[in-house]
C-alpha positions in Angstrom: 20.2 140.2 -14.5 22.4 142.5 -13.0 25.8 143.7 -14.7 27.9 142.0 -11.4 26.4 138.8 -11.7 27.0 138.7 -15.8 30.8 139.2 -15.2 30.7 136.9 -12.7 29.4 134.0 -14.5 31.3 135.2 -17.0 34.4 134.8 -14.6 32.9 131.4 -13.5 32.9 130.0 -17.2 36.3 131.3 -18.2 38.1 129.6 -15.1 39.9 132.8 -14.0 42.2 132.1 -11.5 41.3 135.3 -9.5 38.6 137.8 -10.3 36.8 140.8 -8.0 34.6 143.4 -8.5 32.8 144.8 -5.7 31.2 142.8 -3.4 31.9 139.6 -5.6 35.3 137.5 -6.1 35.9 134.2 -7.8 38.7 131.9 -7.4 39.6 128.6 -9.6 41.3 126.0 -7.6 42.5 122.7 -8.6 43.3 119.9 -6.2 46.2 117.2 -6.5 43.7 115.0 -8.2 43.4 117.3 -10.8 39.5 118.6 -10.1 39.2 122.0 -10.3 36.8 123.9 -8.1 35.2 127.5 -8.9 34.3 129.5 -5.9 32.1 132.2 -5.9 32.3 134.7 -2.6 29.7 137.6 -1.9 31.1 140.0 0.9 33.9 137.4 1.8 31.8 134.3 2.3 31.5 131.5 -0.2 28.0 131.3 -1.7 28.8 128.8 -3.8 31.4 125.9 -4.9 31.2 124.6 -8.7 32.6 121.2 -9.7 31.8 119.0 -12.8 29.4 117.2 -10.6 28.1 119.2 -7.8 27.4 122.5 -7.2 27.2 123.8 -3.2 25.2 126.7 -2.4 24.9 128.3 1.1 23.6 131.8 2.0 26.3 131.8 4.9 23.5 133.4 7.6 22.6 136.5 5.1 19.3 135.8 3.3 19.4 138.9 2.1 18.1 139.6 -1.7 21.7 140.5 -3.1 22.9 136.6 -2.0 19.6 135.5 -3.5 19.6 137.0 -6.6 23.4 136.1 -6.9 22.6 132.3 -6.4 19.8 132.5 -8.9 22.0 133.9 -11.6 24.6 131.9 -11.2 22.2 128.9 -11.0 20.2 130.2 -13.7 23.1 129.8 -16.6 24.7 126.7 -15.0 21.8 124.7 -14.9 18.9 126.2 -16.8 15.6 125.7 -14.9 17.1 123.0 -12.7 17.3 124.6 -9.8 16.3 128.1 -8.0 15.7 129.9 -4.5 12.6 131.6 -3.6 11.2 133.2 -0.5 8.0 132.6 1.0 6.7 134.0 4.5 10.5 135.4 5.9 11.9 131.5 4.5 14.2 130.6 2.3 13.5 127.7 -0.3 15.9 125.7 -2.7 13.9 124.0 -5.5 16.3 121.9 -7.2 16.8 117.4 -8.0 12.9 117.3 -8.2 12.4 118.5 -4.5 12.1 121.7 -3.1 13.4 122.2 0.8 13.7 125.0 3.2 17.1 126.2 2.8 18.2 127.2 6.7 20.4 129.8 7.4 24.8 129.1 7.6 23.9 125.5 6.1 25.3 123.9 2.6 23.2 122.5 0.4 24.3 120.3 -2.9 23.1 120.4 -6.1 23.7 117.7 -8.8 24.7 118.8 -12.2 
């Protein structure tokens, strides 16, 4: 795992309000109901969303190795071996709630924690 993605699960798990380095920024929200929401943006665009129940994922249009080896790690210490992306023949793949789909480009996919 790269050094990046450590800080920023470390980021994720300590709820910072705001945290960049590089390429990568998190953010801790919380809504009027009280929920808080953790997101996680490479370049600018969210890759991911983290809730106490769902986790949202999207490669917003750049499956490019950096965004998948930033979901993985992030994914990776969340939810140990519960859920992953691979490639295979140009595609994208998210294995994750028993299943494994073809994760198409600019589209959101949820996983359950």
């Amino acid at each position: 795992m790269r050094k990046i993605e450590q800080e920023t699960i470390n980021a994720i798990r300590d709820r910072k309000e705001y945290w960049h380095k590089a390429n990568m920024e998190v953010e801790t929200n919380t809504d009027n109901e009280g929920y808080t929401v953790v997101s996680v943006m490479l370049h600018g665009h969210t890759i991911m969303e983290i809730s106490d129940s769902i986790i949202l994922i999207s490669d917003c249009g750049y499956q490019t190795s950096t965004t998948k080896s930033r979901l993985n790690a992030i994914l990776s210490e969340l939810i140990p071996g519960q859920a992953s992306v691979y490639q295979k023949n140009f595609e994208w793949f998210l294995v994750a709630n028993g299943e494994t789909r073809e994760m198409f480009a600019e589209n959101i996919y949820a996983i359950g924690r």
